[in-house]
N, C-alpha and C positions, 0 to 999 in steps of 0.2 A: 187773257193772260199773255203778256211777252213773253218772245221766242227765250229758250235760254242763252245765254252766251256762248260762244263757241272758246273753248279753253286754246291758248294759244300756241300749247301742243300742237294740236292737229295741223296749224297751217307751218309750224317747225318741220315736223314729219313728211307734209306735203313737199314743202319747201326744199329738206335736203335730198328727198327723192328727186326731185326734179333739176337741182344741178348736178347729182351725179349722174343722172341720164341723158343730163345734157354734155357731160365730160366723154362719159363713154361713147357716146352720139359722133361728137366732135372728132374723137381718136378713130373710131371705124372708120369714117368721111374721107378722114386724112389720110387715112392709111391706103384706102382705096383709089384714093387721088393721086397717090405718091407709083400705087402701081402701075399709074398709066404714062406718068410724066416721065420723059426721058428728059434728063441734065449732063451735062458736059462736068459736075463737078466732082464725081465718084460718089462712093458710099459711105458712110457713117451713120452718128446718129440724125434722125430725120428730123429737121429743122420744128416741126408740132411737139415733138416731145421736150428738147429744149426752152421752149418759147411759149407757143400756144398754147397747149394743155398745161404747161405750168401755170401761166398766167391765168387763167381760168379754173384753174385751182383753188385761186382766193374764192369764189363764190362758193366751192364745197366747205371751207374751213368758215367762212361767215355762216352757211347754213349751220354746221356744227355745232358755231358757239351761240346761235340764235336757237338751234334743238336743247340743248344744255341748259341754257335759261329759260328756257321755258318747261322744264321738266324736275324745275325745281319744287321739293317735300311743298305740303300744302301747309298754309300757317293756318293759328283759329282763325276763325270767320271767313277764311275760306269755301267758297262751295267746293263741299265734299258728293257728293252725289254723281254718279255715271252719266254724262252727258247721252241726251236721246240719240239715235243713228242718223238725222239727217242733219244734224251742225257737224258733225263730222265729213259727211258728205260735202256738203256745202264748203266745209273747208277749202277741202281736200280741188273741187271746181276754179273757188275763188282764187287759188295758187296756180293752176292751171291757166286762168286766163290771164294773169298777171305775170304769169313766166312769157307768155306771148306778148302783152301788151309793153312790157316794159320798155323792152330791145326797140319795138317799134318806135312807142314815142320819146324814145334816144334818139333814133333818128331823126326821127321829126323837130327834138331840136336841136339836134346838130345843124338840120336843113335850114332850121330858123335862124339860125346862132349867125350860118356862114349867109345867108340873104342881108344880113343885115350887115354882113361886113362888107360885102360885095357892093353892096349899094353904098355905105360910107366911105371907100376908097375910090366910087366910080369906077370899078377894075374888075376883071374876073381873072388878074393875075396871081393873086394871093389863091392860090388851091383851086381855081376855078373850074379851070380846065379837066377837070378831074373827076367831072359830072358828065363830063363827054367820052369817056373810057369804058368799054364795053367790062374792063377788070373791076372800075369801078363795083357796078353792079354785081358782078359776080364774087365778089367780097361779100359785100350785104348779105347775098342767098347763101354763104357758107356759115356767113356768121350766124344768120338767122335760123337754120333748117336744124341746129343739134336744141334747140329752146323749143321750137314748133315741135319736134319730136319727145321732148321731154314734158314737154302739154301733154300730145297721146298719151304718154304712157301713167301719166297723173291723170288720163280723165277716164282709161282702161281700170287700173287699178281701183278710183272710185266707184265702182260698178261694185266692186267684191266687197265694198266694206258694209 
């Protein structure tokens, strides 16, 4: 007998958990970061709340309206029946590695995107330089580490389902 299908609930539910852990991930980081940094420009509101955590906001409102649609009344012929406990699981994993994998292979082709510009202009004046900046990297690991954290907590909270 085939697995049953996993209703597309469960990877909505995974799904908006994990960009809001990854919002709140992002907002601690920054916040922590901001209390080490000393700046010459005073105080106000801190540049992640204007910018960053807004911007990153669309991915909790995309999960939203991806939870919403998928939590739509069942029509006939729908499977009506309580899905078993490990497609829920398995969901709830499969969003878990996909909240990591994405970001990465974004990178990967941004990396590709700009290899092939680099090489088409014979230059590494277009952005090039920019792979030799230690800020560089340390962008990546900021951007990166509130999704990695939002894994954990998607592949924690799978335990208890």
């Amino acid at each position: 007998m085939p697995p049953s299908p996993v209703p597309q609930r469960f990877y909505a539910d995974a799904f908006l958990l994990a960009t809001i852990a990854a919002l709140v991930v992002d907002a601690v980081l920054q916040l922590a970061l901001d209390a080490v940094r000393v700046s010459a420009y005073g105080t106000g509101a801190p540049w992640w709340v204007t910018a960053h955590v807004i911007e990153r906001g669309r991915w909790v409102v995309f999960a939203l309206l991806l939870w919403r649609l998928a939590s739509r009344p069942a029509k006939d012929g729908d499977e009506l029946r309580a899905p078993a406990a490990s497609p829920v699981v398995d969901a709830w994993r499969h969003v878990a590695i996909a909240v990591i994998a994405v970001p990465l292979l974004w990178i990967v082709a941004t990396w590709i995107v700009s290899t092939v510009r680099f090489t088409l202009l014979a230059s590494w004046d277009t952005d090039g330089r920019v792979f030799l900046s230690p800020d560089y990297y340390r962008g990546l690991v900021l951007d990166l580490a509130p999704w990695a954290m939002a894994a954990a907590v998607l592949m924690g909270v799978r335990r208890h389902l």
